[in-house]
N, C-alpha and C positions, 0 to 999 in steps of 0.2 A: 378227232376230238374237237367238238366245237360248238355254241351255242350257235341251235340249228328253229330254223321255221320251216315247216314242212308245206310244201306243197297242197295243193288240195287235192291233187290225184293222188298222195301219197298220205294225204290227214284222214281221221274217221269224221264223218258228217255227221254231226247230230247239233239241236234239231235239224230235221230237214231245209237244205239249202243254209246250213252254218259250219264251217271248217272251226274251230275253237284252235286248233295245232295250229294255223295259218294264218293266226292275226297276229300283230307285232300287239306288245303289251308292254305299260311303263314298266314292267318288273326287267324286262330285257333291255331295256336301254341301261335300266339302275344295275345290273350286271356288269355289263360293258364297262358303263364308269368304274364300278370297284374293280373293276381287273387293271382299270388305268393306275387305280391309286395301288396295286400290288396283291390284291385279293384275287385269289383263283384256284383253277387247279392245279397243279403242275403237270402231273402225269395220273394215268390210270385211273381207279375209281368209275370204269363205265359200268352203265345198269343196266340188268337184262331181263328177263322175264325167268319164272322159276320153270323147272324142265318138266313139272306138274304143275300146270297152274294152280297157283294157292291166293292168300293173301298177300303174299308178300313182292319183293321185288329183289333181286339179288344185286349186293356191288363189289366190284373188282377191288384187290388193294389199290393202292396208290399215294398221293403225296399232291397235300395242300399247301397253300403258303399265304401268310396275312402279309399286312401294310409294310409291317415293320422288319423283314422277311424274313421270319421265323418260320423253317416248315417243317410240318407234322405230318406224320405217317399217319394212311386211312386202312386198317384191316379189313378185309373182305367178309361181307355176312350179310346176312338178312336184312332189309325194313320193311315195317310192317306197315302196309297201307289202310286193307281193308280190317271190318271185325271190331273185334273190341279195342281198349285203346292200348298201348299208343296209337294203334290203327282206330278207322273211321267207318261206321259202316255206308256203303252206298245210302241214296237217297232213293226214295221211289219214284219220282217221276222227274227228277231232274242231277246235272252233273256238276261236278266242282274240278277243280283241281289239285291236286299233292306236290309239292314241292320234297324232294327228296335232297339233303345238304348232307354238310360234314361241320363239325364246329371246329373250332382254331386249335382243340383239343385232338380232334382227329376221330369225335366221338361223330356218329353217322344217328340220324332223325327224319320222320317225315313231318312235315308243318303242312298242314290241312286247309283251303280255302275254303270260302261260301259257295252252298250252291247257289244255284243260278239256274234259269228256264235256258238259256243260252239265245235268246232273240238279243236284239239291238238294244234293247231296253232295261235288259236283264242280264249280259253277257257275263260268260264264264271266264274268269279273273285269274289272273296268277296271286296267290298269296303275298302277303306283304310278311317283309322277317327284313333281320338288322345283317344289312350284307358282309358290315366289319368282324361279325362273328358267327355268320355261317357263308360257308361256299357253297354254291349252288351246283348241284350235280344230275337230277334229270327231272325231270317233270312227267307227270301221271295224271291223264284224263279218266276221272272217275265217271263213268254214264250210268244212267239210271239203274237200279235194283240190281247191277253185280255183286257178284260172291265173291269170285277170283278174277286176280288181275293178267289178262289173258286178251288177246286178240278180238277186234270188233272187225265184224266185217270183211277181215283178213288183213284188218290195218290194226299196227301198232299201237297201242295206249301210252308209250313212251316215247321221249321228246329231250333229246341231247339240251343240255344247258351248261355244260362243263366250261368252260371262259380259262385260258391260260392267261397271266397276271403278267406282268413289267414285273423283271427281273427287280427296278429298285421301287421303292417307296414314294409314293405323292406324284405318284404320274411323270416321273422323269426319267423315266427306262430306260433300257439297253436295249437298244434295235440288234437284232440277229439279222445281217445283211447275205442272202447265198449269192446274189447276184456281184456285177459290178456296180460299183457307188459313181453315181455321174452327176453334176450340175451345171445349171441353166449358164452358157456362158451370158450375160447382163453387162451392157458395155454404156449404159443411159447414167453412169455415174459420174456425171462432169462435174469440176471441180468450178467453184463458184466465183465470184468476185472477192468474198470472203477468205477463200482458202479452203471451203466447206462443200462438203455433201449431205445429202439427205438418206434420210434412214434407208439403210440397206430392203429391199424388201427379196434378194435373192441372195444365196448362202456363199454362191461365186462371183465374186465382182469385180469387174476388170474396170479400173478407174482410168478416166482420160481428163485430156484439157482443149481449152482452145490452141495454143500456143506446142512447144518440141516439149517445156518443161513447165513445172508448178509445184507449189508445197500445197498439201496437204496437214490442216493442223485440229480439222475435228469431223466428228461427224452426228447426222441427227441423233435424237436420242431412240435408243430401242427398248425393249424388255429384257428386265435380269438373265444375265445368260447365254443372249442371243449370240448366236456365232456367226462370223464373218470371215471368208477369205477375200483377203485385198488382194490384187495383180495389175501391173500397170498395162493399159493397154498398148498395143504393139508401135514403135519407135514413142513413147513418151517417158519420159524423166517423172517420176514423180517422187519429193523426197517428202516422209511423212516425220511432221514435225511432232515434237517431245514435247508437253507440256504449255501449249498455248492459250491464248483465251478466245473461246469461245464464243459466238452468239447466243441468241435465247433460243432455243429448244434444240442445242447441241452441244454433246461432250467434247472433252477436248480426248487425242492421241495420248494415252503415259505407255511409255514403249521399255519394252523391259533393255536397263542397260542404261538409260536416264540418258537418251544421245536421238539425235535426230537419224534417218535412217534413208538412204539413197537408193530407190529400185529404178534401176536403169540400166536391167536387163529384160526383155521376156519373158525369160523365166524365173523372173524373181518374184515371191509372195509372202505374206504375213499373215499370221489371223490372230482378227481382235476378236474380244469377248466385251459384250456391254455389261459395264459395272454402276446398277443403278443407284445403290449404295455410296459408290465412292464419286457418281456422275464422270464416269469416264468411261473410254473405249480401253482397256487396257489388251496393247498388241504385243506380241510375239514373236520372233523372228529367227523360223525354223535355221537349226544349223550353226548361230551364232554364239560362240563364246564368250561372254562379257568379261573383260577386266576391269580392274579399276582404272580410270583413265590416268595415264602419265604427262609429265610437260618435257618436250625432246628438251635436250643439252648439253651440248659442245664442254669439253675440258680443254683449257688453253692452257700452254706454258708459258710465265712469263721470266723474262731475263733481264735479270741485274747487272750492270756492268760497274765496278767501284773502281774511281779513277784515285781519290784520296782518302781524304776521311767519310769524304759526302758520295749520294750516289745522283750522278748530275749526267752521265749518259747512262739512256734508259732505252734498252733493247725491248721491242716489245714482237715475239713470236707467234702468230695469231692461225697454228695449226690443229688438226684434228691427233689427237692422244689415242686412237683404237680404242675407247672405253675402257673402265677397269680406273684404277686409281694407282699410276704408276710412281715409284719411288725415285726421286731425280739422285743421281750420283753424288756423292761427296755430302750431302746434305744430312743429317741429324736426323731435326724434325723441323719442319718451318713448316709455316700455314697464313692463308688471309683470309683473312676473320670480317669481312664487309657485311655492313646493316643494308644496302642497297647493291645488288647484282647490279643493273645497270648503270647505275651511279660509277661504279667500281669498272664496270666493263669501260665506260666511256674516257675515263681517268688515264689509265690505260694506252685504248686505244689511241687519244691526242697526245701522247707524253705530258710531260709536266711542264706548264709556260709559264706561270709563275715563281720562278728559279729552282735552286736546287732543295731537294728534301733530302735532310738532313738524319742520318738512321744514329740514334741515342742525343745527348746535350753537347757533344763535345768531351763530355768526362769520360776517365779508361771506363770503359767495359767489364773488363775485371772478368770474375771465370763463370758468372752465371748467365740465365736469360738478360737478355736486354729488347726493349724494345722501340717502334722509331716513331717519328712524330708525325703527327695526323697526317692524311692526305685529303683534305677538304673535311667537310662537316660529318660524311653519312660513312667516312669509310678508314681503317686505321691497320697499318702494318703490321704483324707482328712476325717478327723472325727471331729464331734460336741460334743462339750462339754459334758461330762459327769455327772459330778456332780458340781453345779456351787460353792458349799460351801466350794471343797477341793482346796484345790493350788498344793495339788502334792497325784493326785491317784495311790494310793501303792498297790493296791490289786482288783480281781473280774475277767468279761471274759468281751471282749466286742466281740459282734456280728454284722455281715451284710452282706449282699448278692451281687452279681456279675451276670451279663449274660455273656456266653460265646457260642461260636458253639460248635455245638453240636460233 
């Protein structure tokens, strides 16, 4: 099944030295297109001759499909070419052509052309009709003063035009691949002064540098859609950058995952799609699970040491906790509550040089919360009661732990 031109060993000659079956005609190319944009046949619906030659032409069932890909079923039956109408009767001394369709309905028509002398002058013409709402199914040379539609010559008066359509709509099909899928490997895609390549003009592209390594942070602009496989070429680092700015007539990388991306293996690849809408290349990256990014962090214990009332030796233990949020012994509940982690880490870290800090005024404690007095501007103690019985704890360690970055 196929929109076919037939040979001229295989066309009927009329006039002499004119094939009319073996000329291309703009009705065939405007076919072609509407099958790009989803109009065609799908299956069946071939046309044949009647097994008495009559008027008519016989067609198979089968299955249309329009733009929007709605398909209709085509029942097998008669159309009628020659005779009265809907059929046409021949011309006496010259021929036309019949276009025999189906409409988006799955209703079956022949649409009748001019005749024509069939010289250069006068050539016999495929009919003109609205391709969005009929499929074209075969075509029928009408020659002079025939009755029935029947063999000239011992050549056929039918002419395949059957056209299978792109599975989607607006020309953007589904390729049915039987084969293996292979691409050009394209290695001329060096990375620029800018950090820049130029529009892809191959589907596989191995990026290289001058240099072991390079960021990549945009690329030319292409057409909505366009697909690209990146791979770096062989020993080259290339990390493709998230979000950069561009020169003029190139997108920037938005890389799914909002993170820059490091191929510096062989076998590492990505594929971007150009997004003219949004002016970016937005890429891909087969295999990768995104999280949300975290910031690593250490939990430190730190140690109190109370020599009187005040705590003026200050143990500070600067180990790893195995993660988790562990409960230190003998403790209630205490916590440090700092507006700045590193303020507080560094506090800390140097002990206290400007004397001792003093936890409550000096007054009893009595049997609630208490808490101590600042430790600089950005950061402030607070610990729970320790032992509710004592009014002034003179002695022991107290513990509690911190997150900090790591």
């Amino acid at each position: 099944m196929a929109l076919t031109l037939l040979n001229k060993a295989d066309g009927i000659e009329w006039p002499t030295g004119f094939y009319p079956q073996s000329q291309l005609d703009r009705r065939h190319v405007d076919i072609w297109i509407a099958a790009l944009g989803g109009y065609g046949v799908v299956s069946g619906c071939a046309v044949t001759l009647t097994g008495t030659p009559d008027e008519y032409v016989q067609v198979a069932d089968g299955v249309v499909r329009r733009g929007d890909l709605q398909t209709t079923t085509v029942s097998a039956g008669a159309v009628k070419v020659l005779g009265t109408a809907p059929g046409q009767a021949a011309h006496a001394t010259k021929s036309r052509c019949t276009m025999i369709v189906a409409d988006v309905g799955g209703a079956k028509s022949a649409i009748h052309g001019a005749d024509a002398d069939g010289t250069l002058t006068d050539p016999v013409l495929v009919p003109d009709y609205d391709e969005t709402t009929y499929m074209a199914i075969a075509l029928v040379l009408v020659t002079p003063a025939v009755t029935t539609v029947n063999l000239v010559g011992g050549k056929t008066p039918l002419q395949d035009m059957r056209c299978v359509p792109n599975h989607v709509a607006g020309g953007s099909g589904v390729a049915k691949i039987n084969d293996a899928l292979q691409f050009r490997k394209v290695t001329s895609a060096v990375i620029d002064g800018n950090d820049e390549i130029n529009v892809p003009l191959s589907t596989m592209l191995y990026v290289t540098c001058t240099t072991g390594a390079d960021i990549l942070k945009s690329i030319g602009i292409g057409y909505e859609g366009q697909v690209v496989i990146l791979a770096p070429n062989t020993a080259k680092d290339i990390t493709l950058q998230h979000g950069g700015s561009p020169s003029a007539g190139h997108y920037a990388l938005k890389i799914a995952g909002e993170q820059n991306y490091l191929m510096d293996q062989d076998h590492d690849m990505v594929w971007a799609k150009c997004n003219v809408s949004n002016q970016s290349w937005d890429v891909m990256i087969p295999g990768i699970i995104y999280t949300i990014p975290t910031v690593p962090v250490r939990v430190i214990k730190i140690t109190l040491t109370d020599d009187t009332a005040s705590f003026s030796n200050l143990g500070f233990d600067n180990s790893w906790e195995g993660g988790g949020t562990p409960t230190p012994s003998g403790i209630v509940a205490s916590s440090f509550t700092p507006v700045v982690l590193a303020h507080q880490y560094e506090i800390f870290r140097n002990g206290v040089s400007a004397g001792t800090v003093t936890i409550g005024a000096g007054a009893s404690r009595g049997t609630g919360s208490w808490t101590g007095s600042a430790l600089g501007t950005d950061v402030k103690l607070d610990i729970d009661r320790i032992d509710a019985n004592t009014t002034d704890h003179t002695g022991g360690v107290i513990q509690f732990y911190i997150v900090v970055p790591a």
